[in-house]
C-alpha positions in Angstrom: 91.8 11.5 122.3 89.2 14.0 123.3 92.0 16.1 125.3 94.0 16.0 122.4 90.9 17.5 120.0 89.9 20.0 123.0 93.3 20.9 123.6 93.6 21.3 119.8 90.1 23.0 119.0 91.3 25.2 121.9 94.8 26.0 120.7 93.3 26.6 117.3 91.1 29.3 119.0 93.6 30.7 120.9 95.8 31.2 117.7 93.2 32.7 115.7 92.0 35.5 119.1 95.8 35.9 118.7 95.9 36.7 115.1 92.9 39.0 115.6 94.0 40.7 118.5 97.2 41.4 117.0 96.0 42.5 113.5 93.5 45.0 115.4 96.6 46.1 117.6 98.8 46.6 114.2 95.3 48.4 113.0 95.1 50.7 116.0 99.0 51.3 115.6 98.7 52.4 112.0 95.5 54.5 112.6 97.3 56.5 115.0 100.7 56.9 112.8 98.2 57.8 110.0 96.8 60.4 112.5 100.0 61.7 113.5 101.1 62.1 109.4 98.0 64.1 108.7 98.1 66.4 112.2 102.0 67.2 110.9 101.0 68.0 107.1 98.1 69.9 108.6 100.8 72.1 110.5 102.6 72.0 107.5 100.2 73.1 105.5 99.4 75.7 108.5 103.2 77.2 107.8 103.6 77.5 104.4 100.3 79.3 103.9 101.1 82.1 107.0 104.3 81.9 105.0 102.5 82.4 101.6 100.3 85.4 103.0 103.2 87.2 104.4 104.6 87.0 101.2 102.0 88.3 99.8 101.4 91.1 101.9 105.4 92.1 101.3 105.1 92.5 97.7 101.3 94.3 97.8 102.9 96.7 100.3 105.9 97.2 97.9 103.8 97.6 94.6 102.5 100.2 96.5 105.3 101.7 97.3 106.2 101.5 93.7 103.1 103.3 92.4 103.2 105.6 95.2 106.6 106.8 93.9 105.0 107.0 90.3 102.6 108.9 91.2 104.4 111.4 93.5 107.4 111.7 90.5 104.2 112.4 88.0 102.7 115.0 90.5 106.3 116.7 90.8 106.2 116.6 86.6 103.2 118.0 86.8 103.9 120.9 89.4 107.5 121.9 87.5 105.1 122.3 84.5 102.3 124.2 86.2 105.1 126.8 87.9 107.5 126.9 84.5 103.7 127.7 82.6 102.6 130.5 85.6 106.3 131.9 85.0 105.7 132.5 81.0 102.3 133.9 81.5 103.8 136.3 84.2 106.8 137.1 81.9 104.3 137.8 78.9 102.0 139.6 80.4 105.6 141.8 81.9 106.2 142.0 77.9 102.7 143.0 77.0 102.6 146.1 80.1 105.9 147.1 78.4 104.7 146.6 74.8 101.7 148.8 76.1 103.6 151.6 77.7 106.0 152.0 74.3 102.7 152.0 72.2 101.2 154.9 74.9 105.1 156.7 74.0 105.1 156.4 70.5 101.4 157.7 70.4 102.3 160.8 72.7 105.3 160.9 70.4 103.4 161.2 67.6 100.7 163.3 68.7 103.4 165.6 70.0 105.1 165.8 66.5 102.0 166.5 64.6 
């Protein structure tokens, strides 16, 4: 009878190192799947934010571009203006050395007449 509570006391402990060993191996296996999900988002993760800064970069370097363009077109307005304003000032100032000389005529005109 004492063979039969040893052997039972014994099988009982066996059982329950069993159940222990095997929930801290089903532990162990879950910790490292757990490790494995995280090092993959992490890479993930890693992607989509080189991803996100390239993006970025893309559309800064084509805002630029777009003001750039603004502001080249603007300095072209700008320049048309300047040249078609130097043009009237020449032509005026053409007008006034003619309006001058037929002024200097009509006084020699008159001066000649009197």
């Amino acid at each position: 009878m004492e063979i039969i509570i040893i052997s039972s006391i014994v099988g009982l402990i066996t059982l329950i190192a069993g159940v222990i060993a095997g929930n801290m191996l089903k532990i162990k296996s879950l910790n490292k799947k757990a490790e494995e999900i995280i090092s993959e988002a992490d890479k993930k993760a890693e992607i989509i934010k080189k991803d996100k800064m390239l993006q970025a970069k893309e559309k800064f370097l084509q805002l630029k571009s777009k003001h750039e363009s603004f502001i080249n077109d603007k300095n072209n307005k700008i320049s048309v203006s300047e040249n078609r304003i130097k043009q009237k000032e020449s032509s005026l100032k053409q007008r006034k050395e003619e309006l001058q000389k037929q002024i200097a005529g009509f006084d020699k005109e008159k001066k000649e007449t009197q």
